[in-house]
N, C-alpha and C positions, 0 to 999 in steps of 0.2 A: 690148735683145734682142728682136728676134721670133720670138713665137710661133707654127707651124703644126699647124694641129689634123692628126690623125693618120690616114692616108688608109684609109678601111673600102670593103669591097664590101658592097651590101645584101644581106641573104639572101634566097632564093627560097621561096615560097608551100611548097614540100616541103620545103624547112629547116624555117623557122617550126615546121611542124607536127611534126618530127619532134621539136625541140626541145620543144615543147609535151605531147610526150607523154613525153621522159625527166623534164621537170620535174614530171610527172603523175605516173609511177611511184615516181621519188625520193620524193616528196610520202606517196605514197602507204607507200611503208617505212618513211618517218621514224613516220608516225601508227599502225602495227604496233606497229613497235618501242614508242613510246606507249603504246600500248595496255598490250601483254607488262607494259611494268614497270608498269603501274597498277594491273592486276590482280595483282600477285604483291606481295600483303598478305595482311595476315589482322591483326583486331580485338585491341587488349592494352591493360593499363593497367600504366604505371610506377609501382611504389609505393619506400616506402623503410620496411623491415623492419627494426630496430634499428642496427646499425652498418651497412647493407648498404642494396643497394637494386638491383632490378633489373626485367625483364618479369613481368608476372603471366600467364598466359593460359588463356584456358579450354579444353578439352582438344576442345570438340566444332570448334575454330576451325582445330586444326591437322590435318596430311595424318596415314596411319597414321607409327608411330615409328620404319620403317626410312626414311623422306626425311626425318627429323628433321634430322640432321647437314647435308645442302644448305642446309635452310629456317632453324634457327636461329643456326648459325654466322653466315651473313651479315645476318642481323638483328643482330646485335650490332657488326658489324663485326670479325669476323676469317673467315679469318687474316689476321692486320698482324705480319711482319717487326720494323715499327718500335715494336709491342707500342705503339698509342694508341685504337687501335677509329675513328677520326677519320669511318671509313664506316659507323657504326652506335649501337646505340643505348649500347653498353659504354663505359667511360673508359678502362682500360687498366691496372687493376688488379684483381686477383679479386675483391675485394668488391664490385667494382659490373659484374661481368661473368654475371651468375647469370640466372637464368629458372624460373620454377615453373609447372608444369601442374595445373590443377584441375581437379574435377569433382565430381558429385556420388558418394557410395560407395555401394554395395549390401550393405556391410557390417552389423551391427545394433549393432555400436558404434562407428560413427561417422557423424558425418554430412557430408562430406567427405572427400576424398583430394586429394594430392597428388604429384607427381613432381618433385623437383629437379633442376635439369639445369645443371652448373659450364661452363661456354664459357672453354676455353686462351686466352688471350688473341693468342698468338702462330701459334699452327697450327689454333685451330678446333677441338681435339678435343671431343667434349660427354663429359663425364666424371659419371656418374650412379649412382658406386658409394656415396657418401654423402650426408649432408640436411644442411641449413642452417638451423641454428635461429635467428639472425638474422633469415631469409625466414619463418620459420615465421610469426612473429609478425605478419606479415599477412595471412595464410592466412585465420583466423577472420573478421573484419571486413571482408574482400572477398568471401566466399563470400557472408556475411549479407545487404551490399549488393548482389550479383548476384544473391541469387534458387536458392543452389546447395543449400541446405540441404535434407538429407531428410525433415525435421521441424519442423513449427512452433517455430519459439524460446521458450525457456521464460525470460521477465523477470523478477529479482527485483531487491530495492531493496535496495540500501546503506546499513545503516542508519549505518554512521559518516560517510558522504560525503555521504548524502543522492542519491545520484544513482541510475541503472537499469543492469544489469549483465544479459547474457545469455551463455550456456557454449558454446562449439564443439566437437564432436568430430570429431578429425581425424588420418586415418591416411595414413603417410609411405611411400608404397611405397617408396623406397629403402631404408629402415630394418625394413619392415614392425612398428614401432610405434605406437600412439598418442600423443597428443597433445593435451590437453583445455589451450583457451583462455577463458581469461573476460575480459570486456573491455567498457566502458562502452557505454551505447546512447541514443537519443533515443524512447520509447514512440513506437506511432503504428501503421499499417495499412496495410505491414510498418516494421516498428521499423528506425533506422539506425542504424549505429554513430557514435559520438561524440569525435571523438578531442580534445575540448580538457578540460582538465586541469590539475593542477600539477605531475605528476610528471616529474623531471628524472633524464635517465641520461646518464652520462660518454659524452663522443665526439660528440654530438648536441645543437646550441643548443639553446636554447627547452623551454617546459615543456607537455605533451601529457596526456592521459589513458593509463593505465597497464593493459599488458595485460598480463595473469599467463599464462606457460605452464606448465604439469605435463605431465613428461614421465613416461608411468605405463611401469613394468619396464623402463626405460633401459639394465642390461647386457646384454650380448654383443649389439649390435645388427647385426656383421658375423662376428665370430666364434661366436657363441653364449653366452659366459664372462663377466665382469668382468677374470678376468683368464687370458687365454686362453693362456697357457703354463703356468695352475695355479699360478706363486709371484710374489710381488711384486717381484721386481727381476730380472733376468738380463744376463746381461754378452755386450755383441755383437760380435764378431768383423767387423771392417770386410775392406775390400781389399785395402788395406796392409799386412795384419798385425795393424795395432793391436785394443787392445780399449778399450769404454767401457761402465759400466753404465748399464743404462737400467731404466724400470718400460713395463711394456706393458698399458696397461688400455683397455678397451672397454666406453663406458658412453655411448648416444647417438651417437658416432662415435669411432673408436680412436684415441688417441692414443701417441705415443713420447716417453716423461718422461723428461728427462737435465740433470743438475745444471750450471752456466754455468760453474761453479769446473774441470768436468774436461774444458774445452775449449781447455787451455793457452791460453787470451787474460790480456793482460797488466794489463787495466782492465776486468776482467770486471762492474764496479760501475758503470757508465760506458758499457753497451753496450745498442744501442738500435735502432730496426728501420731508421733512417737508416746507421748505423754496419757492421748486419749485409747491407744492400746493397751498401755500398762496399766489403766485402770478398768478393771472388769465390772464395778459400780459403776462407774458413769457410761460405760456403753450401754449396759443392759438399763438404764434410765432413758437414755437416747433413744432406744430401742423403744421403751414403751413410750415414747413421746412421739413415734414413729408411727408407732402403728394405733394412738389414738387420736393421730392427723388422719392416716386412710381412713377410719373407721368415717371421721367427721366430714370427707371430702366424699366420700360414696364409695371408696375404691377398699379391695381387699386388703384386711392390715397383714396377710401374715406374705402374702409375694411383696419379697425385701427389696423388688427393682425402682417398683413406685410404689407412693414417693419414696423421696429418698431426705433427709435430714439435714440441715445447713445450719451452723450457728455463725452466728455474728455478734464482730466486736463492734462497739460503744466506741464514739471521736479519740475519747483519750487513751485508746488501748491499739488506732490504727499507726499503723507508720508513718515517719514522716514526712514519707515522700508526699509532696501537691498533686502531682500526677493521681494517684490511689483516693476514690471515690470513697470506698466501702473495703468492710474483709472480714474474709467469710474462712473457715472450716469446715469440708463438708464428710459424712459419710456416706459409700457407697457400699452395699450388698456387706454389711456389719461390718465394714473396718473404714478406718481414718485414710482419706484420699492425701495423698501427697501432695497435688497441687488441687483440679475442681474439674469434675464431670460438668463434660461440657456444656449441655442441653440446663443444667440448676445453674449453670454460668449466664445461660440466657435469661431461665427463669430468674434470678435474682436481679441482671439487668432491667427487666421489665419492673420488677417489683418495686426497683427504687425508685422507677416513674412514677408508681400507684399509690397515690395519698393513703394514707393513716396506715401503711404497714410498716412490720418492724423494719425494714430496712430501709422505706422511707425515709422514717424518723431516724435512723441511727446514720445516715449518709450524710459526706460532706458535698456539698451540694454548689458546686463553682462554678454557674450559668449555661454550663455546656451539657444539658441535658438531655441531648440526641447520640451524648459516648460515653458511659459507664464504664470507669476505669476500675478493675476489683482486685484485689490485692489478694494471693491464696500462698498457700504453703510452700510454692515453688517459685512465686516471684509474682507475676499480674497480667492479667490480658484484658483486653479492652472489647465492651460488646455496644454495641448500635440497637439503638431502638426507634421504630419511627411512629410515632402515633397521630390519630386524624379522628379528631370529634371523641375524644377518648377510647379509640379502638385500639388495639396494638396491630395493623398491618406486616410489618416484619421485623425481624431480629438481625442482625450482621454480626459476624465475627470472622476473624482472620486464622487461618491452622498451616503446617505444613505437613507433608505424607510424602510417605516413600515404601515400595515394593521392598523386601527385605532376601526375598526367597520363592522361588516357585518349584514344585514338583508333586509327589504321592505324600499322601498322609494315609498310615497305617492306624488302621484301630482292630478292635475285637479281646 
């Protein structure tokens, strides 16, 4: 076969140039457009806050808080249809879809603030009616190492560990609580936090240094109450008709407690957050069991942050570990939690302090009722409650956190 090359006309001196100038303009849009999205960052650190983990960011990095929703949805990568975040820094589950804004407070008791901000996985909404005490727990030890603190750190020694421990105080504007963190440190001219350690918590390989939070006056942190319809159980009226009893307590973030035995499933022993996604009837019942607990606690049903849903098993369907008080399954932002949002970890601690609620009644109850030990999908952690003349004064719980990443986060 022969080949004939393919017959061209040369172009003329005012081609050439005309071309030389669209490929000059082109040129010149492309490195625009460059530009635009190089600049349209702003500074953050990944960390990973107990079962959770998401952006940290300091609050002087972002625009004011009405271009929040532009700026942070698409740092995370939503909205995604295909709910994976695969354009941002989210995976595609609530627990790792989160964002917390810092700063320093001007308050005189504390020495930080924070704002939590939950990113829908699927539409982008930034939903900031409740806190994440998961996240909390890196609040303290990134404030320390950034410099946010209003106060010089006060060091004291362990005398059982032997090691250097410094206190955080830090208040939640979602919650408008505080929050006092203590957490290991390295001396020094400023001191750093420390996070190696042996302390091991369910959910999370490896053994870290152990941060204690107290959550000081933890009820009514949306309603006002502990138990904001005034009695511990109330029976709710769905859409269908039906009814189911639930407990409505609000302690850290509202929760809606309802027994797994009166959810007509048929291996209510056997049911697990794998189990409760594969069934799109019982979430969408959950769902409305959900939001006809907000309706009944005063708070909006269709913002999915709070409350949020916990079911609980019945003595003969807990484990058998002695350790394990109670056990719960919880939903957060419409899917089945792997292990338990932390803050419905405290609320349900408190709960099972609170005469005639369900988990009262459903608790094994083994004299030691200043430590609620609770059993979840990923193993058990253990929450403190301390009450005085029936007040709940504060909550305790143990988490570990660690920085994962610092640099630019790109959105737009």
């Amino acid at each position: 076969m022969e080949l004939h090359p393919r017959a061209t006309t040369p172009c003329t001196p005012s081609q050439l140039l005309d071309i030389g100038e669209m490929l000059s303009s082109f040129g010149n849009q492309v490195h625009r457009a460059a530009r635009r999205m190089s600049t349209c960052s702003f500074p953050a650190i990944f960390a990973r806050g107990g079962t959770s983990n998401g952006l940290v960011i300091l609050r002087q990095h972002l625009p004011p808080v009405e271009q929040w929703p532009a700026v942070l949805a698409s740092a995370m990568g939503s909205p995604d249809p295909s709910g994976r975040q695969l354009n941002g820094m989210g995976s595609g589950i609530s627990s790792t879809s989160k964002i917390c804004v810092v700063a320093p407070s001007s308050r005189p008791d504390s020495d930080v603030e924070f704002t939590f901000v939950q990113v829908d996985v699927n539409d982008g909404t930034l939903d900031m009616a409740g806190s994440c005490g998961n996240m909390s727990s890196a609040i303290g030890p990134i404030s320390l190492d950034e410099g946010l603190l209003t106060r010089p750190p006060e060091i004291e020694l362990d005398l059982t560990g032997g090691f250097h421990t410094t206190l955080v105080r830090i208040f939640n504007t979602n919650t408008g609580k505080i929050i006092h963190s203590r957490f290991r440190v390295v001396p020094g001219s400023p001191p750093r936090y420390c996070p190696d350690g042996n302390y091991e918590m369910d959910g999370v390989p490896g053994k870290q240094s152990k941060i204690v939070l107290s959550f000081l006056d933890p009820a009514g942190a949306k309603t006002g109450r502990a138990l904001p319809t005034g009695i511990p159980m109330d029976t709710l009226v769905l859409s269908d008709g039906s009814t189911i009893q639930a407990s409505l307590v609000d302690v850290s973030n509202p929760g809606v407690f309802v027994r797994v035995s009166d959810l007509g499933i048929a291996s209510p022993e056997s049911l697990d957050p794998e189990c409760v996604e594969a069934d799109q009837a019982l979430k969408a019942r959950l769902e409305q069991i959900r939001q006809a607990g907000a309706a009944k606690m005063g708070l909006d049903p269709k913002i999915q942050s709070v409350p949020k849903i916990v079911l609980i098993f019945p003595p003969s369907q807990k484990p058998s570990n002695p350790q394990v008080n109670i056990r719960c399954l919880a939903l957060s932002m419409g899917q089945a939690h792997k292990a338990v949002p932390l803050t419905l970890a405290l609320c349900l601690g408190a709960a099972v302090r609170l005469p005639g609620t369900i988990p009262n009644e459903l608790a094994q109850h083994d004299g030691n009722e200043d430590l609620i030990s609770i059993g979840h999908p990923s193993g058990r952690l253990e929450v403190g409650t301390t009450l005085r003349s029936g007040n709940i004064i504060s909550a305790e719980l143990h988490r570990t956190a660690r920085v994962l990443m610092k640099g630019d986060v790109f959105y737009g």
